[in-house]
C-alpha positions in Angstrom: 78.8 50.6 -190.1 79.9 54.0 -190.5 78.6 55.7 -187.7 79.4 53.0 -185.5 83.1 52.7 -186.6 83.7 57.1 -186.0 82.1 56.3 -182.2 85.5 55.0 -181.2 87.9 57.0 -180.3 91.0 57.8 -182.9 93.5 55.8 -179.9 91.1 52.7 -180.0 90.8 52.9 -184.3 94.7 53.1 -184.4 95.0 50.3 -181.8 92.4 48.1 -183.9 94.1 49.1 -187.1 97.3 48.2 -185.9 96.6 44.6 -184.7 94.2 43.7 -187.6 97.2 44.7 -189.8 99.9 42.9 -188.0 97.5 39.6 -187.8 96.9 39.9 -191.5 100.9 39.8 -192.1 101.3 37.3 -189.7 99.0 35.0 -191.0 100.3 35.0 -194.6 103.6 34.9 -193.3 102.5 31.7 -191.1 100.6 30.2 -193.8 103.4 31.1 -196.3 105.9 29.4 -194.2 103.7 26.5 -193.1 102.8 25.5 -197.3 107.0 26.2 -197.6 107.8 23.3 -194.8 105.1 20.8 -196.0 106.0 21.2 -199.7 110.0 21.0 -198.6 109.1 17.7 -196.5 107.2 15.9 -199.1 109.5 16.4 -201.4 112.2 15.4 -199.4 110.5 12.4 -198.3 109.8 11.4 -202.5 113.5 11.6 -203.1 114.2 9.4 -200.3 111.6 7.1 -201.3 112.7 6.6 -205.2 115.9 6.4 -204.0 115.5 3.6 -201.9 113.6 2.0 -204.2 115.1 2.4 -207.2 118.4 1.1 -205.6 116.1 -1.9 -203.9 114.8 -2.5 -207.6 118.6 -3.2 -209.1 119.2 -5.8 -206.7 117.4 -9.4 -206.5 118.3 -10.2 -203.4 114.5 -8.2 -202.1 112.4 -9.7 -204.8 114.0 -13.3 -203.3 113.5 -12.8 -199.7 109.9 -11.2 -200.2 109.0 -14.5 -201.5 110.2 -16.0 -198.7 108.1 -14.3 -196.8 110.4 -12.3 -195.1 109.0 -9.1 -193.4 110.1 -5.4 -194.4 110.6 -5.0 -190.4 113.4 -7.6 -190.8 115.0 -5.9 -194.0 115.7 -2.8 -191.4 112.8 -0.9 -192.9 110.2 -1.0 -190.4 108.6 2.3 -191.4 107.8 1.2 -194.6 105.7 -1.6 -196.9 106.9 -3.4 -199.9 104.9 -4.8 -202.3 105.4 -5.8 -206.3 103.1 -5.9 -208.7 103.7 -8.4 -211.5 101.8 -7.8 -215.1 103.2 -10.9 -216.8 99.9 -13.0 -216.8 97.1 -12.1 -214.7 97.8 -9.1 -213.0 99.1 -10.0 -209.6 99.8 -8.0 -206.3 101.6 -9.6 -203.7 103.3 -8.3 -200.2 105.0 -10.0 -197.1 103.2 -7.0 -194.7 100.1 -7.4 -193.3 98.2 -4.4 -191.9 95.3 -2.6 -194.1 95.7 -2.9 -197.7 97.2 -0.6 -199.8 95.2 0.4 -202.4 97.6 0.6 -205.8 96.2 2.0 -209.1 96.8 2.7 -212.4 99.8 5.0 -211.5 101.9 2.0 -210.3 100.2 -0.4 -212.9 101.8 1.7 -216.4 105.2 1.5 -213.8 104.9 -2.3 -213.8 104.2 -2.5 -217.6 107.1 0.2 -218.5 104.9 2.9 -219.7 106.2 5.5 -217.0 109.3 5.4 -215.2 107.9 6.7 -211.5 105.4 7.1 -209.8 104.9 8.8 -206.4 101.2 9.7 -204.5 99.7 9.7 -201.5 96.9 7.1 -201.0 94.6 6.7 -197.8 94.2 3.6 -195.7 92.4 2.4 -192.3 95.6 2.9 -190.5 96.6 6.4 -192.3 97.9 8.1 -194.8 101.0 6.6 -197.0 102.9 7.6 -199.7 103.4 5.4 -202.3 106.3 5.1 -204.4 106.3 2.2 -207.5 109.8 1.8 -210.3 110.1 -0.8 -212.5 112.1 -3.5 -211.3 115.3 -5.7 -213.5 112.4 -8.1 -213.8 110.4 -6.6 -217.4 106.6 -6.4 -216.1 107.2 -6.4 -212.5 107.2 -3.4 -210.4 108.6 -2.4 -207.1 106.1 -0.7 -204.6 106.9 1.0 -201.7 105.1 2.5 -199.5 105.9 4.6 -195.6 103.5 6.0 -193.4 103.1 9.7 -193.1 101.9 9.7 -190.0 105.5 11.5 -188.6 105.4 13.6 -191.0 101.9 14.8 -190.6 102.6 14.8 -187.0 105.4 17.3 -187.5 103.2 20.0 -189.3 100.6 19.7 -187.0 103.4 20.4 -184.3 104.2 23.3 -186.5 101.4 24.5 -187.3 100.4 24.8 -183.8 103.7 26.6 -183.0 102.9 29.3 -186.0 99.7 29.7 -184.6 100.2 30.3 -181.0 103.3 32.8 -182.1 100.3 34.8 -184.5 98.3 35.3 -181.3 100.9 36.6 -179.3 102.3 38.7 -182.3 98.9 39.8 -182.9 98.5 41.0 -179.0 102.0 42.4 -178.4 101.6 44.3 -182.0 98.0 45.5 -180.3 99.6 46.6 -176.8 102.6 48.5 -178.5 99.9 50.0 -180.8 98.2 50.9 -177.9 100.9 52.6 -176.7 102.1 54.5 -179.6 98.6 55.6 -180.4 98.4 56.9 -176.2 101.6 58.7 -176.9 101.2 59.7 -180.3 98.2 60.8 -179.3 98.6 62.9 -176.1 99.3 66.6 -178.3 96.0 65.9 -179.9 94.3 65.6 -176.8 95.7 68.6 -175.2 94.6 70.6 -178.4 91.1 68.9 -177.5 91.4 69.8 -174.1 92.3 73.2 -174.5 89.5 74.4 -177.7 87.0 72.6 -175.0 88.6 75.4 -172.2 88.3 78.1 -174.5 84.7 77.1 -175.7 83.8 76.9 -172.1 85.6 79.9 -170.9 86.2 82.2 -173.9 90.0 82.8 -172.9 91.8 83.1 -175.9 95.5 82.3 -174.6 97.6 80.3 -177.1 98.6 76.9 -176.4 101.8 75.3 -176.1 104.0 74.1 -179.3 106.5 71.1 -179.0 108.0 70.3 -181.9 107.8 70.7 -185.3 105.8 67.7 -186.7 102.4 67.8 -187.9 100.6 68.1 -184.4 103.0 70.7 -183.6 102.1 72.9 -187.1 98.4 71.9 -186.2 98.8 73.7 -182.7 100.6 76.9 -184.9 97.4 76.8 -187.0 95.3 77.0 -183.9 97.2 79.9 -182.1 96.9 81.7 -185.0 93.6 80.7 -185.4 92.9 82.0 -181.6 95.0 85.2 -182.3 92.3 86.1 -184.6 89.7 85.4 -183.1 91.1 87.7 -180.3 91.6 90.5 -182.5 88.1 90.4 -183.8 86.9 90.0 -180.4 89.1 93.0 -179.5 87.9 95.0 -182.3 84.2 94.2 -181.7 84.6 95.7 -178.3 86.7 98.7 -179.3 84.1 99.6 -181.9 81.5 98.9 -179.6 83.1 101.2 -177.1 84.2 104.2 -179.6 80.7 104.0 -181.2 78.9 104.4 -177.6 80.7 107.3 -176.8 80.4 108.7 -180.0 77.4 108.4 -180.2 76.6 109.7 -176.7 77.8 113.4 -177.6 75.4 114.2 -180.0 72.5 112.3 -178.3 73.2 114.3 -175.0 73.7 117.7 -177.0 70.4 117.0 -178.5 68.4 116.5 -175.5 69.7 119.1 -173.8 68.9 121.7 -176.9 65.1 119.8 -176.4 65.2 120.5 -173.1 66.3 124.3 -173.4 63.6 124.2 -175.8 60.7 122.4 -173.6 61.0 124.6 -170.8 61.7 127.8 -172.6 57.9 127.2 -173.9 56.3 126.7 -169.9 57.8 130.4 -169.6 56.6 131.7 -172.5 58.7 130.6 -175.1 61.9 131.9 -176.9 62.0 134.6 -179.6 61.9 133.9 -182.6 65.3 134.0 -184.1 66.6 132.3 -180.4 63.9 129.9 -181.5 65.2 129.2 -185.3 69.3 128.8 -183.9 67.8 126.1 -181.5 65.9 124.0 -183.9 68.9 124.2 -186.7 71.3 123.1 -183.9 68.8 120.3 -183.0 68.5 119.7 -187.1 72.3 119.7 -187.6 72.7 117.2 -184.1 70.2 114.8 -185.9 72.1 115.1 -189.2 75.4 114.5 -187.6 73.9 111.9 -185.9 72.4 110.1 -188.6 75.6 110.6 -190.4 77.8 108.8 -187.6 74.7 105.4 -187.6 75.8 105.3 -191.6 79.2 105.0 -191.2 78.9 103.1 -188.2 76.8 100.4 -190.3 79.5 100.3 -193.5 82.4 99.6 -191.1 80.6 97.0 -188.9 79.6 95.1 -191.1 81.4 91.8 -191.5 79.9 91.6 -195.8 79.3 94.1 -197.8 75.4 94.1 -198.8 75.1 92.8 -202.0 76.0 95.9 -204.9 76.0 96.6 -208.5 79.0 95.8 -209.8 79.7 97.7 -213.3 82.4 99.6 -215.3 82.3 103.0 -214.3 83.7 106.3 -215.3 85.8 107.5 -212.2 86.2 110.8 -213.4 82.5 111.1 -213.6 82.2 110.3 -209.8 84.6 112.7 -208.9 82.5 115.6 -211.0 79.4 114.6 -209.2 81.5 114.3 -206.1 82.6 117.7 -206.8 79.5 119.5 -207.4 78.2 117.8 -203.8 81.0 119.7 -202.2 80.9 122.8 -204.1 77.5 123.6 -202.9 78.4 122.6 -199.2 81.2 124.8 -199.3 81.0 127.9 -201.6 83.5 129.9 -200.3 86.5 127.2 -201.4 87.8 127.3 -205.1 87.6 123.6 -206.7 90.7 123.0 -209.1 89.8 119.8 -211.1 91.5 118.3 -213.5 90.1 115.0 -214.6 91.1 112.2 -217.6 88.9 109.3 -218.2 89.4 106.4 -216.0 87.3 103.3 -216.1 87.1 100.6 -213.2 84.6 98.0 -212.3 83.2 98.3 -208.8 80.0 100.3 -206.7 79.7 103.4 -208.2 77.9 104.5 -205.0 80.7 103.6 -202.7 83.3 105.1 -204.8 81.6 108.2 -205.0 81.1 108.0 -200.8 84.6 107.7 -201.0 85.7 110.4 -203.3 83.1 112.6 -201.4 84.8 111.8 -197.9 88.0 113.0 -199.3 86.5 116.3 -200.6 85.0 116.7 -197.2 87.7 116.5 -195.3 90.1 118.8 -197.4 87.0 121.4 -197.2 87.2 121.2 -193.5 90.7 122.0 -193.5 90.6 124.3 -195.8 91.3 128.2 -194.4 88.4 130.2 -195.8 88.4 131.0 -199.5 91.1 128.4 -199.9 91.6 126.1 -202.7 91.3 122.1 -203.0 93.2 120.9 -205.7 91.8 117.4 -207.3 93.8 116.0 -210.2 92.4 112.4 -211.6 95.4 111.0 -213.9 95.9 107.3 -214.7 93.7 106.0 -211.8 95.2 107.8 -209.0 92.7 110.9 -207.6 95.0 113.5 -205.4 93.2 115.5 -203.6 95.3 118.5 -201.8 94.0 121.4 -199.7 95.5 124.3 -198.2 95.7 123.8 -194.3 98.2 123.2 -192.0 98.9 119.3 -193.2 98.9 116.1 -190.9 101.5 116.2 -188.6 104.2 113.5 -187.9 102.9 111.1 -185.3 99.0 111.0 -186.9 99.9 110.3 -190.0 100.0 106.4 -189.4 96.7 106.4 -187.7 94.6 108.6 -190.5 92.5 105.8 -191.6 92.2 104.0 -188.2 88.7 104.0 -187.1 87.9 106.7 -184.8 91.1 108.4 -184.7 91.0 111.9 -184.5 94.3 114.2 -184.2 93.7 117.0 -181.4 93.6 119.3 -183.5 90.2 117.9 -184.6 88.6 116.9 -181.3 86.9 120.3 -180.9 85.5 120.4 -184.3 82.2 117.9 -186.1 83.3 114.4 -187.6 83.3 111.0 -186.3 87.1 110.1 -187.4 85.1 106.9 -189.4 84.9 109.0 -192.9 88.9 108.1 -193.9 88.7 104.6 -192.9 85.4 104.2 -195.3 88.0 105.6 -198.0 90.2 102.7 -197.2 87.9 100.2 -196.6 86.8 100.9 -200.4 89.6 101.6 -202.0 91.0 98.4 -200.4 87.4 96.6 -201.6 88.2 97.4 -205.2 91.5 96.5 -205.2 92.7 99.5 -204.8 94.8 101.9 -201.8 94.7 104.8 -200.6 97.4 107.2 -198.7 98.2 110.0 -197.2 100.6 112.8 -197.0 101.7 117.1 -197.7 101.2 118.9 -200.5 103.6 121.2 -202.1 101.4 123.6 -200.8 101.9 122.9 -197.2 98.6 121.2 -196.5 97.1 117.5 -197.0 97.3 115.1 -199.7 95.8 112.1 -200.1 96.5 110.0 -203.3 93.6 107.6 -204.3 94.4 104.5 -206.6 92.2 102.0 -207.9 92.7 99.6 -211.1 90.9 100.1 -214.5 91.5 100.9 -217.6 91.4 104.5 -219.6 88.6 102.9 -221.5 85.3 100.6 -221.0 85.9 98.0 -223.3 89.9 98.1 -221.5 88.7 97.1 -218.0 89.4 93.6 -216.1 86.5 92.1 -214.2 87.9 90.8 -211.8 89.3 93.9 -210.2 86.6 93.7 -207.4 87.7 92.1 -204.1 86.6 91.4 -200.7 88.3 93.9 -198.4 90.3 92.2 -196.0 89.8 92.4 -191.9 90.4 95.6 -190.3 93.4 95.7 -188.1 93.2 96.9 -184.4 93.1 100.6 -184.2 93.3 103.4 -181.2 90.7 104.6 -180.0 89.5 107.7 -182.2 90.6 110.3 -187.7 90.5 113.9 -189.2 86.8 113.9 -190.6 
């Protein structure tokens, strides 16, 4: 029954709901109603009876025309039958009506013989139902019966209950039709939210939809716009990276077919010398590990997870040493200034040292020659400061965009992707990362992620999923 009752539509299950519940309350309150009547009848009709017989009972004057044979019809009581029963000697039944018998029993019997002072029931004849009402009489051991027809009454609830019935059919329809209605109208911002996520499936236009309101529809369509902005920003940023990567990636690819080129046809005439020879192939060499550079960081900002990573306590001040010595021997002409306190964190201790690295990197390439890079590590912060000429005004909110590159730096190697891996792993271990001058004049950056001075210190939990990378311009300083 369950798939069978979620093929209807949510209009047609309201509309069914809505008349099954109405028809339900309708039918207890009919039935209610209809058991409330009959019970107030009857009982109205036994206090009429005992009445009329109890004050028939005082008098003689009915015991002495019954036995004259005088009808009840005559006495003004044509509706009813009167009877006595006399327990003096044998026990003896007699009545001036004729018409099916009445069948008395023990009720009226212990009436008759003083044992109970009323009785009232309802007993069933060929000609109907009657209700049969027996008190004692003046006369000890004789009993006055009477008994009336309930074929009015009976009549009456029928006529009632026909009434309540046709009134809980057309209760039952009306309360279908108006739940009909509501359910069409209640209904309609539902099916323009259908109508418009089947547009945008079909079309892939992400345009918001219209809100009214402010019920629950109305913070359902909010949800969904938000939903679609999103969507559009990922969308956006999937194109934008797909763009920036393809033209980053086309100036090294070009360079290095044209240096193979150079080099092919230089060997059909006879072939370049040798030191011509040896520039060529490390251009080519450093092209291929530029290029191979730009695919890695390409990878670890596309990526929608992180591949899965050892997570451990680590010793940040020991990443930065390694980090450190990487740099040292990349660039020997700068002087190093490190000063480093232990600092534990739980994370990858191969991102963070990428990350540390990128930093180093990029003050090294700011650097004037035999400059210095200072890098202090205190209390979970890393500042790393060089000596250059500093980030000026109007790029400093776009260092750690993807592919942002000052103009300073367009003429010189990087992909503008090796700040925003900083970020995107700081902001992975709970961390952040930003920029500014140094005292000195140059660059700073301040790098902050949680621990603990010691390893028995630090939280677990500090590790988090980065969150989604906001829309950036299109190309950073390394």
């Amino acid at each position: 029954m369950g798939p069978l009752r979620y093929r209807r539509s949510l209009a047609s299950r309201v509309t069914l709901l809505a008349g099954m519940a109405v028809g339900l309350a309708v039918a207890i309150v009919a039935l209610a109603g209809f058991a409330t009547v009959k019970m107030q009848m009857y009982s109205s009709l036994d206090e009429s009876l005992l009445e009329r017989a109890s004050a028939a009972a005082r008098s003689d004057a009915l015991s002495e025309l019954t036995s004259q044979q005088v009808p009840s019809w005559a006495l003004g009581a044509a509706d009813v039958r009167i009877g006595f029963i006399d327990t003096r000697g044998d026990l003896d039944v007699y009545s001036v009506d004729r018409g099916s018998a009445v069948a008395l029993g023990r009720a009226e019997i212990e009436v008759a013989q003083g044992s109970r002072e009323d009785s009232v029931r309802s007993v069933s004849t060929d000609e109907g139902r009657y209700r049969v009402v027996a008190v004692p009489t003046r006369e000890p051991g004789v009993a006055l019966v009477i008994a009336q027809s309930l074929q009015a009454t009976e009549e009456t609830l029928a006529r009632l209950g026909l009434v309540l019935t046709i009134f809980g059919v057309l209760g039952v329809l009306g309360a279908t039709l108006a739940g009909w209605a509501v359910a069409r109208n209640g209904l309609r911002p539902v099916r323009r939210l259908t109508h418009a996520a089947e547009d945008i499936a079909r079309t892939e236009k992400l345009d918001p939809i219209t809100v009214e309101g402010n019920d629950e529809i109305a913070r359902l369509a909010t949800a969904f716009n938000a939903m679609l902005a999103a969507l559009s920003a990922s969308r956006d940023r999937q194109r934008q990276l797909v763009a920036d990567a393809g033209h980053e990636l086309r100036t090294p690819l070009t360079s290095l077919r044209t240096n193979l080129d150079l080099l092919v046809q230089a060997d059909r005439r006879g072939g370049l010398s040798e030191e011509s020879r040896t520039e060529l192939l490390d251009d080519v060499r450093f092209q291929i590990e530029e290029l191979t550079t730009l695919i890695g960081d390409l990878v670890e900002l596309a990526r929608d997870e992180p591949l899965p990573v050892t997570v451990e306590p680590v010793d940040l001040a020991e990443i930065v040493d390694r980090a450190v010595e990487r740099v040292r021997r990349r660039a020997s002409s700068l002087e190093l200034v490190v000063r480093t306190s232990p600092w534990w964190v739980t994370g990858d201790a191969a991102a963070l040292e990428r990350a540390v690295t990128n930093l180093l990197d990029n003050a090294a390439k700011w650097s004037p020659p035999l400059g210095a890079v200072t890098v202090d590590l205190e209390a979970g912060t890393l500042h790393v400061a060089d000596e250059g000429h500093g980030i000026d005004e109007e790029d400093l909110p776009h260092v750690f965009d993807r592919f942002y590159r000052s103009r300073e730096s367009r003429g010189m190697p990087g992909s503008g992707l090796g700040l925003a891996i900083v970020r995107q792993v700081a902001e992975r271990h709970g961390g952040s990362v930003r920029a500014g001058r140094s005292d000195r004049g140059g660059a700073a950056f301040w790098l902050t992620v949680p621990g603990a001075p010691g390893p028995n210190r630090v939280e677990p939990s500090s590790w988090t999923t980065p969150p989604p990378q906001q829309t950036t311009p299109p190309a950073n300083r390394t």
